[in-house]
C-alpha positions as CSV (number, residue, x, y, z in Angstrom):
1,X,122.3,3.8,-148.4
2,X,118.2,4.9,-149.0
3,X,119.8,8.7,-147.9
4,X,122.4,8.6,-150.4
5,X,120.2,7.3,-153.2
6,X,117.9,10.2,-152.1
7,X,120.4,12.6,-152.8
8,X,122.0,11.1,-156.2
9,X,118.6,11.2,-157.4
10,X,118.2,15.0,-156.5
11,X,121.4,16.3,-157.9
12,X,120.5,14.9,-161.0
13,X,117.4,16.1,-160.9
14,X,118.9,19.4,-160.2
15,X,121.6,19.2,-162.5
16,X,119.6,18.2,-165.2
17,X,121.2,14.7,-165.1
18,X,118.8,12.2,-166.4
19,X,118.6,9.2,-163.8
20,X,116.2,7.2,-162.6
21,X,115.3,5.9,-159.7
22,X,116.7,2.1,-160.2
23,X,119.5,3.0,-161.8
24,X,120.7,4.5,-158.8
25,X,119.2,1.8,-156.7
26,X,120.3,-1.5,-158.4
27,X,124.0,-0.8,-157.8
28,X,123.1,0.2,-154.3
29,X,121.0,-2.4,-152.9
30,X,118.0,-0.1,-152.5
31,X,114.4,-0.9,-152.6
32,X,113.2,2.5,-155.0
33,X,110.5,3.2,-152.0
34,X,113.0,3.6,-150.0
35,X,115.3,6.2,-151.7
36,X,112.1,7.9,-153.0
37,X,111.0,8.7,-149.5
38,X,114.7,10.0,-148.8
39,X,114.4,11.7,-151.6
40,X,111.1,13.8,-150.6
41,X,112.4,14.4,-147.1
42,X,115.8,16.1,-148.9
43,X,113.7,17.8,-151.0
44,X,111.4,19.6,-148.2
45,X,115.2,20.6,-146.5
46,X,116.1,22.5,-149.2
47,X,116.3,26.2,-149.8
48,X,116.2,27.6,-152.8
């Protein structure tokens, strides 16, 4: 679940999708730590 949060939170971000962190969290069960870190270790993965 933190992993998918991760990467809800970066397609927004890359798709200029305005979410934050709990909103994608709450439904989800995830502590926001949690799909932050996910989040950073997506983001290093990435090539542009």
């Amino acid at each position: 679940d933190g992993v998918a949060a991760g990467a809800l939170y970066l397609a927004g971000q890359e798709s200029d999708i305005r979410l934050t962190q709990a909103t994608i969290c709450e439904p989800l069960d995830v502590h926001i730590t949690t799909a932050r870190q996910w989040f950073q270790e997506i983001e290093e993965h990435i090539v542009e």
